[in-house]
N, C-alpha and C positions, 0 to 999 in steps of 0.2 A: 569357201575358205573362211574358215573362223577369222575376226578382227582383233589386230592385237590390241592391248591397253596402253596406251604413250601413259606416263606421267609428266608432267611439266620437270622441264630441267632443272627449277629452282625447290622443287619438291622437297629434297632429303640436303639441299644446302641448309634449309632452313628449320627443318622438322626434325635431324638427328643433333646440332648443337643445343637442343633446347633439351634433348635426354640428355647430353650430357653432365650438361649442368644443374638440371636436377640432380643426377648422381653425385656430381662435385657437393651440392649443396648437401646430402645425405651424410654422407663420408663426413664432410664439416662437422654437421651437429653431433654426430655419433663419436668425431674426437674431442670435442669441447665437452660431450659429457660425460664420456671417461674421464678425460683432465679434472674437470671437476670433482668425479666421485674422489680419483686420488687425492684430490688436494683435500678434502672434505673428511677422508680416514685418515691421513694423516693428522689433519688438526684435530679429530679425536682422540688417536692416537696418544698426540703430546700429552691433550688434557687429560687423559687417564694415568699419565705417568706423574703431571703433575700431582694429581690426587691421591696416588699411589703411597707418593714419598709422606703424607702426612699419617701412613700408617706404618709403622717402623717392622710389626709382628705379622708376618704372614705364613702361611700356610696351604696344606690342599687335603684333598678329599679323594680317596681310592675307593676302588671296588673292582669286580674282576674284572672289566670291559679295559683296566688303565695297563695290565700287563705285568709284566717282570718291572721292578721299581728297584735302584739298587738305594738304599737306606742312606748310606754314609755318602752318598754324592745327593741327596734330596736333605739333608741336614746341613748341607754347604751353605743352602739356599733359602730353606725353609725353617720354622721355629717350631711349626707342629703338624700333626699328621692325624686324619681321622682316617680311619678304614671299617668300610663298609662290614657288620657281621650278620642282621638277621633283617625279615620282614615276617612282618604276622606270625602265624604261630607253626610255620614248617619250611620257610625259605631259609636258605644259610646261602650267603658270596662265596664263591666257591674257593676264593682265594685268601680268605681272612685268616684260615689258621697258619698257612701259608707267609703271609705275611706280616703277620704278628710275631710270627718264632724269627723271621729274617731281622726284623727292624729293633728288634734287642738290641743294645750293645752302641748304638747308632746314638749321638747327641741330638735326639729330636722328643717333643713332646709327644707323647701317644693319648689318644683315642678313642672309642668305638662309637659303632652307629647302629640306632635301630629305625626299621620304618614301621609308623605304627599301623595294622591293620583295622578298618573298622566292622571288619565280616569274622574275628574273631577275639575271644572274649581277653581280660589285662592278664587274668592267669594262664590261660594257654599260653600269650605271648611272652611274657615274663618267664615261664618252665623253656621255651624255646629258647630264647636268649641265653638263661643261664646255663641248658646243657649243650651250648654252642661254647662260650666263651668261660666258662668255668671263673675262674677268675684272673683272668687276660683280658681284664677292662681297659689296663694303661691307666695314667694318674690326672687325666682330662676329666672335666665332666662328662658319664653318657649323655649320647649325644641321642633324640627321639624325632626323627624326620615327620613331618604331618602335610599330606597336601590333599585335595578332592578330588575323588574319581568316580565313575557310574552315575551313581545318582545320591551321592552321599557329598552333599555341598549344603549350601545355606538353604536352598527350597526346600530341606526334606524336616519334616516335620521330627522326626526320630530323632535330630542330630543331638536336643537335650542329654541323653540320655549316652549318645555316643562319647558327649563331653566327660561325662561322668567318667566313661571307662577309662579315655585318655589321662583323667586325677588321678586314677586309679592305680595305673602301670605307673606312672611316675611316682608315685607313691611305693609300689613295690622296689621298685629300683631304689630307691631312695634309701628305705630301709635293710634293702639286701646289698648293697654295695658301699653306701657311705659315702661317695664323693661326688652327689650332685647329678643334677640334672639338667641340661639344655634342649631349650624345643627349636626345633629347627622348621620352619612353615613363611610363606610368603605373608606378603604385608596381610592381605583380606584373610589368608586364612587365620592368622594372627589373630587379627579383628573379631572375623566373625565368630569363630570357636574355639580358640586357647584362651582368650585374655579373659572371658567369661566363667571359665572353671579354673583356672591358673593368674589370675592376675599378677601376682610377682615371681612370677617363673623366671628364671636367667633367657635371654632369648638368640636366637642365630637369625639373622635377617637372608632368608632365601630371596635369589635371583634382585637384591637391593643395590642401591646404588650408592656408589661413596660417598653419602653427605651427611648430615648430622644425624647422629642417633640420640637417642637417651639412653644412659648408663645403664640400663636394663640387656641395653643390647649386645653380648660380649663379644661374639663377631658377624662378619657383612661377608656371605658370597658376592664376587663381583665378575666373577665370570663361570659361569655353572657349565659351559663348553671349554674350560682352558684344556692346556697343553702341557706337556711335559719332556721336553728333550736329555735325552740319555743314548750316549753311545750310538749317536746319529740316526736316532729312532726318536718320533711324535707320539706320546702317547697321553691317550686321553684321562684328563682330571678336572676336577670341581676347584677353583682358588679364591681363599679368602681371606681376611685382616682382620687380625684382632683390633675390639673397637677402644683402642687404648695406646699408651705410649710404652716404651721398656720398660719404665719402673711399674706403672700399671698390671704389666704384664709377671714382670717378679710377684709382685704379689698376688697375681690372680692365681702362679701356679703353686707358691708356696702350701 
């Protein structure tokens, strides 16, 4: 006859309160540091609305991914509007003509935006733009998006010459349009390859943070994942401030 196994009676009096309170003690940490996360976004929270208020001119940035946008309720709120039209020398948004013809009519600053290709040449890209947008620029500076992708960054020895094309297209724009041009790129790319062919170019501060610019800088994305609520619908947009005050801004659009 097989022998059973006795355990001591004191066994699981003493060896299951000790899971437990490990668990207790789990459940603890796991709510002190959710408490904390909250308390920790909220106080960024504040600080960002703090910093908010010291930019009176704000705005957002569409493209198709943002949806139906209705104009006259986004002009309630906002002072301008970029919308997305081309990239290199064959993409079009698919919703820019779309929504350039809606947002006529609408008390808001208008727009446009290109991204600038480094795999195709200023005039391809320039012929694209212009038979995209004909002359449904809006009364904004174009706007010329710049960021690095592949292997077109600062390691590649080629970018010299990349530089040149980006003078180039801003150049053509310049002269086929008349109202200016903004380069829109984060701080390094900035650095490493606008400021070196463009040194006083108007500038948009990609993915920056709201603190002091130089007056070069006309405005600051401050949140390149914002939001946009209409008619109990989120939808997605780029938000950002003009790097100036009201009167600033009269005369930046004059």
């Amino acid at each position: 006859m097989k022998r059973k196994d006795y355990q001591p009676i004191y066994d699981n009096t003493f060896r299951h309160p000790h899971r437990r309170r490990r668990r207790w003690l789990i459940g603890l940490l796991i709510l002190v540091v959710l408490v904390a996360g909250a308390f920790g976004w909220e106080q960024w929270q504040q600080h960002q609305r703090a910093q908010l208020a010291t930019y009176p001119v704000r705005g957002v940035t569409l493209n198709q991914d943002s949806g139906y946008v209705d104009f006259q309720q986004l002009s309630q709120k906002s002072a301008f509007v970029y919308l997305q039209a081309t990239s290199g020398a064959t993409y079009t948004d698919d919703d820019f003509s779309d929504n350039y013809s809606r947002c006529q009519g609408a008390d808001i600053k208008v727009g446009v935006a290109h991204t600038f290709s480094f795999t195709s040449t200023a005039a391809q890209q320039y012929a694209h733009f212009k038979d995209t947008v004909g002359q449904g620029t809006g009364t904004l500076p174009i706007r010329v998006s710049v960021s690095y992708y592949d292997q077109y960054n600062n390691n590649n020895s080629g970018m010299a010459s990349q530089g040149q094309k980006l003078k180039r297209l801003v150049t053509l724009l310049n002269n086929g349009y008349q109202q200016g041009v903004i380069i829109f790129a984060n701080q390094t790319v900035m650095t490493q390859f606008v400021d070196p062919v463009l040194p006083n170019q108007a500038k948009w501060s990609a993915g920056g943070k709201l603190k002091s610019h130089g007056r070069e800088v006309k405005f600051i994305e401050y949140n390149a994942n914002g939001s946009l609520s209409q008619s109990n619908q989120s939808q997605p947009v780029s938000r950002s401030v003009f790097n100036g005050s009201k009167q600033d801004w009269e005369s930046f659009i004059k």
